[in-house]
Structures are given as C-alpha cells and as structure tokens.
C-alpha positions in Angstrom: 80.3 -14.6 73.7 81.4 -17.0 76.6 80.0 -20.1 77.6 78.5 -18.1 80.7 76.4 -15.8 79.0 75.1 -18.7 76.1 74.1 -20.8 78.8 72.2 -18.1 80.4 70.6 -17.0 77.2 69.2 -20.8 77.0 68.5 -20.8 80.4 66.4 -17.4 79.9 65.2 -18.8 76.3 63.8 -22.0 77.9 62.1 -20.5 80.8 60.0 -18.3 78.8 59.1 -20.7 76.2 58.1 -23.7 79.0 58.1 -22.1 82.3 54.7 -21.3 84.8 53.4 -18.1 82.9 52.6 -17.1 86.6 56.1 -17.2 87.6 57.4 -16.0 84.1 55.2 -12.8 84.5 56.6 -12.1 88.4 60.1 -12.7 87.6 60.1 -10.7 84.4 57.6 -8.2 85.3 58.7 -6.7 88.5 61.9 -5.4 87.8 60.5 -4.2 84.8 57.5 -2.3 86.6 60.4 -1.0 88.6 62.1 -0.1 85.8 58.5 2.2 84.5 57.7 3.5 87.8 61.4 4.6 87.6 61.2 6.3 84.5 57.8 7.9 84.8 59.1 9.9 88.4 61.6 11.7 85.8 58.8 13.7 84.5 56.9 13.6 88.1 60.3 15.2 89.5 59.9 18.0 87.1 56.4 18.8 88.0 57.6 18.6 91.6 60.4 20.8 91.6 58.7 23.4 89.2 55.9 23.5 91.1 56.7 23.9 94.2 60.5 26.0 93.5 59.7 27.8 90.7 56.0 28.5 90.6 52.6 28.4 88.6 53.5 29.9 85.4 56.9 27.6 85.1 54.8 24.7 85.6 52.4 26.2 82.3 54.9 26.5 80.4 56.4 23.0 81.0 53.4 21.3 81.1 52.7 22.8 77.4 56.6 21.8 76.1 56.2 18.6 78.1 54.4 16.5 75.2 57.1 18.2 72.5 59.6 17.2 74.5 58.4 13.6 74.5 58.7 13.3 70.8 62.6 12.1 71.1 61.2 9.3 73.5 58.6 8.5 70.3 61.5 8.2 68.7 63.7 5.8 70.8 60.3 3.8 71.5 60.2 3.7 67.6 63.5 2.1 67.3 63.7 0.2 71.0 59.9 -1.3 70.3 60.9 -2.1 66.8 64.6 -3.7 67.4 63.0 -5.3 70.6 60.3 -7.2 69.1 63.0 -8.2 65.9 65.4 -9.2 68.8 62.7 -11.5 70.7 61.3 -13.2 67.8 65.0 -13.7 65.9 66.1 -15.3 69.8 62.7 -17.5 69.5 63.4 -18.8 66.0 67.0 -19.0 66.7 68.3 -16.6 64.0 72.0 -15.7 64.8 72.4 -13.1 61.7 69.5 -11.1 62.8 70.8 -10.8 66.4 74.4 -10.1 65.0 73.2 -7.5 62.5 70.9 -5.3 65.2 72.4 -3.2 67.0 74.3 -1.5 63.9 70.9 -0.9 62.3 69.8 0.6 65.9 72.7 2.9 66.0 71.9 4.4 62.2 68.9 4.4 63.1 69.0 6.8 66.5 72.1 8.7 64.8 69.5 9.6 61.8 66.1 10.1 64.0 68.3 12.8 66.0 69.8 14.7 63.6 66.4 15.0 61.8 64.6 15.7 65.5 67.7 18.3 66.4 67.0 20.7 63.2 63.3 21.1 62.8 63.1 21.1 66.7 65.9 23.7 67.0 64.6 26.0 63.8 60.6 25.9 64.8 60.7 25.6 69.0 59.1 29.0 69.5 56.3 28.5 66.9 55.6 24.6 68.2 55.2 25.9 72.1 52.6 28.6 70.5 51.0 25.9 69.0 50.9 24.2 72.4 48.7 26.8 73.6 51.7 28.5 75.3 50.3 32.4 75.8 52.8 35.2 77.2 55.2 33.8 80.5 54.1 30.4 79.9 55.3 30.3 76.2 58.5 32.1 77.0 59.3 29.5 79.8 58.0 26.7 77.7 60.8 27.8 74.7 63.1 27.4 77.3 62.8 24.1 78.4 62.0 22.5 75.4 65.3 24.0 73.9 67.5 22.9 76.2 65.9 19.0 76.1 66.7 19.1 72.4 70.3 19.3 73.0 70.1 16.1 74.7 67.9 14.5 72.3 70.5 12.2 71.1 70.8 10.7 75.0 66.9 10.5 75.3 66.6 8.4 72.1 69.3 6.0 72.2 69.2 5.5 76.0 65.4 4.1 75.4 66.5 2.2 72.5 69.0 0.5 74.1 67.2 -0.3 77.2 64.1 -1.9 75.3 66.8 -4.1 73.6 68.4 -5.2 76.8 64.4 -6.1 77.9 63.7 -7.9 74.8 66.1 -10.2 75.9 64.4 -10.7 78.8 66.7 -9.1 81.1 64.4 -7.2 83.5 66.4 -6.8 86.6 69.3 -4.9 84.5 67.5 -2.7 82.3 65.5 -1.5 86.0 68.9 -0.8 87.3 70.4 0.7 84.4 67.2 3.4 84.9 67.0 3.3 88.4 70.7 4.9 88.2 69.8 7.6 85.2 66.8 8.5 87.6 68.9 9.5 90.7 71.4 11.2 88.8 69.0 12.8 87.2 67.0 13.9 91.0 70.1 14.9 92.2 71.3 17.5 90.1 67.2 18.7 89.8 67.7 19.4 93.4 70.9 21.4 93.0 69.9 23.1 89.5 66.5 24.0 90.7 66.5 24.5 94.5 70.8 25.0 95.1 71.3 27.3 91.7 67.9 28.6 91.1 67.8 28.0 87.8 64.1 27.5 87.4 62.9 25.6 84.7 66.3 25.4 82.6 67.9 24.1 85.6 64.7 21.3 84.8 65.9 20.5 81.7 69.6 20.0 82.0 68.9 17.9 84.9 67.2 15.7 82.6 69.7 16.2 80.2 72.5 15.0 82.2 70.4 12.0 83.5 69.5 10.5 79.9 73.7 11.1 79.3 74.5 8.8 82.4 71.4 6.3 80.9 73.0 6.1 77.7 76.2 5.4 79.0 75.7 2.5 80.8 73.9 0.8 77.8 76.8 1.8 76.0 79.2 0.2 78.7 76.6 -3.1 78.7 76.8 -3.7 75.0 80.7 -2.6 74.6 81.7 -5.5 77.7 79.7 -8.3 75.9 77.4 -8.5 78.6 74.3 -9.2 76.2 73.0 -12.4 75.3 73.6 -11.7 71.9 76.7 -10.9 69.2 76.3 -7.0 69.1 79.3 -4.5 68.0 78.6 -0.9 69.7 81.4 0.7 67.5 79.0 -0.8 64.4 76.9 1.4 62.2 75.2 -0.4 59.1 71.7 -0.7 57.7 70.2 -4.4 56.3 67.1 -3.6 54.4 65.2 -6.9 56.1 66.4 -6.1 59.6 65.8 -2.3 59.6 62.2 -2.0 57.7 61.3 -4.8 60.5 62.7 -2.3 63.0 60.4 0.7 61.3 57.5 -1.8 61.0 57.0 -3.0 64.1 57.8 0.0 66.3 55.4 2.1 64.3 52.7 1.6 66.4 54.6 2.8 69.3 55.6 5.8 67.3 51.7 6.8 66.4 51.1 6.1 69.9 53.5 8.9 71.0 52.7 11.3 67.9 49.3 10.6 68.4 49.3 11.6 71.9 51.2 15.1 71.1 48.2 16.0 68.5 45.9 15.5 71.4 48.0 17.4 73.6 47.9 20.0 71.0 44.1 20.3 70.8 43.9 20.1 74.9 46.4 22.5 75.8 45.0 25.0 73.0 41.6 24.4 74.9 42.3 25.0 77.8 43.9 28.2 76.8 40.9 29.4 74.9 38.6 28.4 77.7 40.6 28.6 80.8 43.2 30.2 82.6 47.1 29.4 83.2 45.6 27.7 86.3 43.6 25.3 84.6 46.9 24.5 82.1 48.9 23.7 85.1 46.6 21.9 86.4 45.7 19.8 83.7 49.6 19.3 83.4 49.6 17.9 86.7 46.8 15.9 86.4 47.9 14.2 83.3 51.6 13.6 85.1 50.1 11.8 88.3 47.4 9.8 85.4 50.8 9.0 83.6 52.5 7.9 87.0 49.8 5.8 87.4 49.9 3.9 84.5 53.5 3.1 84.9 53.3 -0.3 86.3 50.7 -1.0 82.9 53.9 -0.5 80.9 56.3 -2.6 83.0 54.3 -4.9 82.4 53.9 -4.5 78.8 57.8 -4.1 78.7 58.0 -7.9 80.2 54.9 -9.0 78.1 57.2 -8.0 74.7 60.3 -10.8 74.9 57.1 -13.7 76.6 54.6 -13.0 73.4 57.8 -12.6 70.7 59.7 -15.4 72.0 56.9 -17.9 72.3 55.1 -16.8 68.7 58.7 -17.4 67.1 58.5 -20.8 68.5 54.6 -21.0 67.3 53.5 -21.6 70.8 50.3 -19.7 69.9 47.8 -20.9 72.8 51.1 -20.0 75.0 50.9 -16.1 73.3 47.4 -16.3 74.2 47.3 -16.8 78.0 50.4 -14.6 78.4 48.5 -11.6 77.2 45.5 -12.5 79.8 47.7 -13.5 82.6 49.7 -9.7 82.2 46.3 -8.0 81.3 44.3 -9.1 84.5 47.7 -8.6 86.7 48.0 -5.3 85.5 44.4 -4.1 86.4 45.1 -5.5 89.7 48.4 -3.8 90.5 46.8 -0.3 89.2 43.3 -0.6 92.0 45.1 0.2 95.1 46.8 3.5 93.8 43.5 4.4 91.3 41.6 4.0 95.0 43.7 6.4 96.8 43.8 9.0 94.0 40.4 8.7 94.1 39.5 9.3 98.0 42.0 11.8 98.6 42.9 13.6 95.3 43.5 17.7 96.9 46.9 16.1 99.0 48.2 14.1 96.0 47.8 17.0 93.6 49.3 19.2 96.4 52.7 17.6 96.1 52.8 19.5 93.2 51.3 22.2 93.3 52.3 23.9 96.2 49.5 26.2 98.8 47.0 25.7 96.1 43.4 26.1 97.0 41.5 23.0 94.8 38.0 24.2 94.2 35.2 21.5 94.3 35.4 21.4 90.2 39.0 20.7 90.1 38.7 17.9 92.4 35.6 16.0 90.2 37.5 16.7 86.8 40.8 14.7 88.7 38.1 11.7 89.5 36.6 12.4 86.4 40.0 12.2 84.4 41.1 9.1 86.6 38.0 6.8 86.6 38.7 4.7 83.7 42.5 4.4 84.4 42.4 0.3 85.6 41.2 -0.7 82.6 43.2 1.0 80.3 46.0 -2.1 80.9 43.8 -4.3 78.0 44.7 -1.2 75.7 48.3 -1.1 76.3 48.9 -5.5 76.3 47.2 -4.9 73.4 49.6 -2.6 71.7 52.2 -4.8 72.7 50.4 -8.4 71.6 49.9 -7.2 68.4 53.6 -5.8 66.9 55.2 -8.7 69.0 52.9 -11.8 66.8 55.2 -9.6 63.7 51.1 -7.3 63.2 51.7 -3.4 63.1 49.0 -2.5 61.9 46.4 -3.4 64.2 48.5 -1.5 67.1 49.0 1.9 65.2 45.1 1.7 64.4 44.5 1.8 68.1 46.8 4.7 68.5 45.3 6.8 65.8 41.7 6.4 66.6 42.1 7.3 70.1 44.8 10.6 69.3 43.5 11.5 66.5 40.0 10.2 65.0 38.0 10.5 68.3 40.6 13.3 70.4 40.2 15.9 67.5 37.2 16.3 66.8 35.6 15.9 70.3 38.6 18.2 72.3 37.3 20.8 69.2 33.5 20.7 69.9 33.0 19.8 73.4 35.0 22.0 75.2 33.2 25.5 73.1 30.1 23.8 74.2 30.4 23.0 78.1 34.3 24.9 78.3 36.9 23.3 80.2 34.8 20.4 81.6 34.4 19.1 78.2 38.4 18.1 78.0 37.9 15.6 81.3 34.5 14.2 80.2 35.1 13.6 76.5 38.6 11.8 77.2 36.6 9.8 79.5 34.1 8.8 77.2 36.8 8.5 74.2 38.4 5.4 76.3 36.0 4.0 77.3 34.6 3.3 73.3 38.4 2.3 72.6 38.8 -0.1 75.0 35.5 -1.9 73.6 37.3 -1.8 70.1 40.2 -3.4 71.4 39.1 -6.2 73.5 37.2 -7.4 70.1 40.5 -7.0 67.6 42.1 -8.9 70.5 39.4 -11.7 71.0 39.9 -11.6 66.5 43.7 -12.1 66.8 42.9 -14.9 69.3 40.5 -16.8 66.7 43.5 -16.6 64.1 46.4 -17.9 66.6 44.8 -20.6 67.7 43.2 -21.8 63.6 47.2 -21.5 62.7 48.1 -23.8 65.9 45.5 -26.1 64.3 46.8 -25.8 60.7 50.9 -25.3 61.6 52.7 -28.3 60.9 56.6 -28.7 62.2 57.7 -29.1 58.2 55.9 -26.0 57.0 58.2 -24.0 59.6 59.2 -21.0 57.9 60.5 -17.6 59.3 60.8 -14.4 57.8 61.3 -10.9 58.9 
C-alpha cells in the first residue's frame, strides 16, 4: 500500500472518530443514498419495462419470483454486512491481520453461498414460484425469470459483498459510482432486450444479469489495483475460523432480514392469489417496488451509519455511537417526508408509470396510502439493524427481523386476509410496523443505557479486543 492511500485511510479514520457528526453523516451519507436509490431503480426498471412492454401477467409473474430472486442479495448482504462491520471495527481498533485476512474469507465465502444457492435454486425453481402463489401464465413467466437470475447468482452475491466492504471503509463516493455504472449497464440492455428484442421478461432477467457482471467487475478491478485502504489479495481464497464466524455472526441479522421478508412474501403473494385476482398480485408487486424505492435513501443512510458506529465503538467512543445513530435516524425520516407526501396526494400517476392504461379503482388507491403511511418512520427500524451488529450484537438485530417476517407476518397475513380478503394484507402490515417500531425504539433506548455504563466503567488499560 503506498503512502497515498495510508494517509488517506488516517485521514478517513480520523474524521469519523473526531469529526462534526453533522458533516460526517453529509459527506458519507449522500453518495451512499446515491448509491441505494441507484440500486433500488434496478428492480423499479424491471417493474417499468414489464409493465408497460410486456404486460399484466409478466409483471405477476415477476412480482411473485421477485422476492426468490432476492435471496442471492440475502446472501451477499450476509457476507458484505458481516465482512463490513469486521472491516470497520478491525480499522477502529487498528488490527492489521484482520484487514489482511478479509477479503480471502469473503471470496470462500460468496464461492460457497453460490454454489449451494445455484443447485437447490436450479433443481426446485418451478415448485418455489408455485409456492409464491404463482397460478397458470404468471407461474410459467415467473419460472422464467427467476431461472435465468440464478445463472448470475454468483455476480449478484459478490458484487454486494464487495461493495459493502468498499463502504465499510468509508468510501461512499466510490462504492455509488461503482453502482451507478452496474445500473446503466444494466437500463441499457433492459431497453434493448425488452423493448429492441422483445424478449419480455427473460430479456428482464439477463439485463440484470449482465449489470451485476459489470458490478462485480469493477470491485474486482478496485481490489486487484490496491485501491483499498486495506492489504487485500483478490486472487486469495482462505478461511480463519475468528474472522469468518465474525463474518457469519454479524451479517446474520441482515440475512433473516432478507429470508424473513421472502416468508412474508410467501404468505402475501399466496393471499392474494387465494383472495384476489392476477390484478391485485401485480399490483401489490408494484406497490411494494415504489414502498421499496422509497425506503432507499433509509438504507444509504444505514450503509454510511455502518463504518461511523463500527469505527467509533472500536475506539470505545460510546456516547459518539450514540448520537450517530440519532443524528442518521432523525435525517433519514426527514429525507423520506417529501417523496412519502407526494406518493401520498397523487398515488394513480406514480403507480401509472408502471402499470401502463390502468384504471385504479377507489380501493386500490386507499390500500397504496394505506400500505405507505407508516413508511417515515420505518428509518428508527433499519439504524437500528445497523447499530446493533456494528457495537459486535447480532442478536438483537436478527430478533427484529424475525418478529416482524415471521412472528407477527404469518400468522396475521393467514387470518386477516380470510376474514376481510385482500384488504387485510395492507392493513395488518400496517399495524405489524407500527407495534415493531415501538419494540425497537425500547431495545435501542436499552443498548443506550449499556454504552454509556461501559463509558463510565472502561478504563484505557482494560482495552481489550476480540473478534
């Protein structure tokens, strides 16, 4: 590493750990909202071109395969969450070994996720698109696309991975460009697959396919030119017990997060098909895209929170970790009011973009508001899933993600929707939020009690790190 890039990893080191948390959060975080807002028009664009190219029963059937095909970003946001935060707190605590050793545990790692992903995926697709809720054109569509994204799974995974590692060390304005450039690959050949080829909602997939391949590469071209802060060997494959069960540990809860959210995609999709029509799935699948969108700027900002909390509890600057996680909290309920008010006062043209001539009955329009009314405050949630894996806690996080996919979505997307039909699936996950976000705020306002009594009790001799 040249004397360049170590003085710029001080400089970056140094800026976090002393600088304005004001000014940390606006130089870190907007590059990395760009980076989110980026990432979420990927699946935007497909809901877009499907929609309006290809037609209502395309856009079923990838709206059902959607969520399955999200299970190979679980997987890089397993590994990229994990490595990040073991990255951020190792830069903190100033523990060379762990930033040599990372990125060869992070290529086993994705090489092993994949290959696992790649058969079951391959050997069960038809029977996991029926389990959707996928019913006759829709399911046959839905195969389709979700086949075709598995053959790229290995690009989806590691291009994620790699980017969270390049954000853990706090470099925002790359990892957005790195993204912004998959992105526009990945419009442009959607345009000529879709629209130019007419290859409907394959032409979807291999768009997206071909985008996470140009993603990957550039991470690959970033690490392989030294360009990172840290010693890593791209050519290096190797597993450290220590380093990679930190990896597993602390990107679990991002894991449940995204398993969790395909079991409730499971039990919505499934109800809407037993209750509703192939309307009402495509139109749920576009409501839940534009919610998504929405919430994009939420995981900037929890992208730039990640290296500010990690690098600052490594150097036991607790009451710092603290007012980090407010500061990006209140900021991201702020950014998210503006576009939560417009979706809100004119929700039939914003749904329009995607769904193309479509006459919005008075319903529709009140499950959208509905659906959307709870979105601002959803950013005390997501800080919180970052705050907690990044002060070297799991558990707490993946407890958030299972209660709301699993211990409260289950049973209420079962029961509420035979009783009031497809109403039920926009009022309970309303209601479901609204209890989890009261949960959270008091494990966080819990965490904050035990930061500060340790930045009573910590004393500079008893310093001590371990993974």
């Amino acid at each position: 590493m040249d004397t360049t890039l170590v003085e710029e990893k001080e400089k970056q080191k140094h800026f976090i750990l002393s600088g304005n948390l004001w000014k940390v959060m606006a130089d870190l975080s907007w590059p990395a909202i760009v980076a989110m807002v980026l990432y979420g028009m990927n699946s935007v664009m497909d809901a877009f071109f499907v929609g309006r190219y290809v037609g209502e029963a395309a856009l079923a059937g990838v709206s059902v395969a959607y969520p399955l095909s999200q299970i190979s970003v679980a997987f890089g946001s397993l590994i990229g969450v994990g490595a990040g935060s073991v990255l951020s707190i190792a830069l903190g605590a100033k523990d060379r070994k762990t930033q040599e050793h990372l990125l060869g545990n992070v290529n086993l790692l994705s090489i092993i996720v994949t290959a696992v992903y790649m058969l079951l995926g391959l050997a069960f697709s038809t029977q996991l698109i029926a389990m959707m809720g996928g019913r006759g054109e829709a399911l046959i569509l839905g195969d389709q696309y979700f086949r075709i994204t598995i053959y790229g799974a290995f690009f989806w995974v590691y291009g994620l991975a790699g980017n969270m590692i390049i954000r853990a060390e706090g470099k925002m304005k790359t990892a957005a460009v790195m993204m912004g450039f998959g992105l526009a690959v990945d419009v442009i050949f959607k345009y000529l697959f879709i629209v130019v080829f007419q290859w409907g909602v394959e032409g979807a997939a291999w768009a997206t396919n071909i985008g996470m391949l140009v993603y990957t590469l550039v991470s690959w071209l970033y690490f392989s030119k030294g360009w990172a802060t840290f010693h890593s060997k791209l050519a290096s494959l190797r597993w450290d017990q220590k380093i990679g069960t930190s990896v597993l540990r602390l990107g679990a809860s991002s894991l449940i997060m995204s398993v969790m959210s395909l079991v409730q995609a499971i039990f919505v999709f499934n109800a809407l098909s037993k209750y509703g029509t192939t309307w009402d799935v495509a139109f749920y699948g576009v409501v839940y895209r534009i919610f998504t969108f929405l919430l994009t700027p939420i995981f900037g900002l929890m992208r730039a929170l990640q290296p500010v909390i990690g690098i600052n509890y490594g150097a036991r600057q607790y009451e710092r970790v603290i007012s980090s996680y407010k500061i990006f909290a209140v900021t991201a309920l702020v950014l998210t009011l503006p576009f939560w008010f417009l979706s809100i006062a004119i929700p039939g043209p914003i749904l329009g973009l995607m769904m193309k001539d479509a006459a919005f009955s008075g319903a529709d329009l009140l499950y959208f508001r509905v659906y959307m009314a709870i979105l601002p405050v959803l950013s005390f949630i997501f800080m919180a899933m970052t705050l907690f894996p990044s002060v070297d806690k799991g558990k707490p996080a993946a407890m958030i993600g299972i209660a709301r996919q699993l211990v409260f979505y289950v049973p209420v997307m079962i029961f509420l929707p035979k009783a009031i039909g497809v109403a039920g699936v926009y009022y309970g996950s309303l209601a479901i939020d609204a209890v989890i976000i009261l949960w959270t705020l008091f494990m966080v306002r819990k965490e904050f009690s035990q930061l500060r009594q340790k930045a009573r009790s910590d004393k500079p001799e008893s310093i001590a790190y371990s993974l």
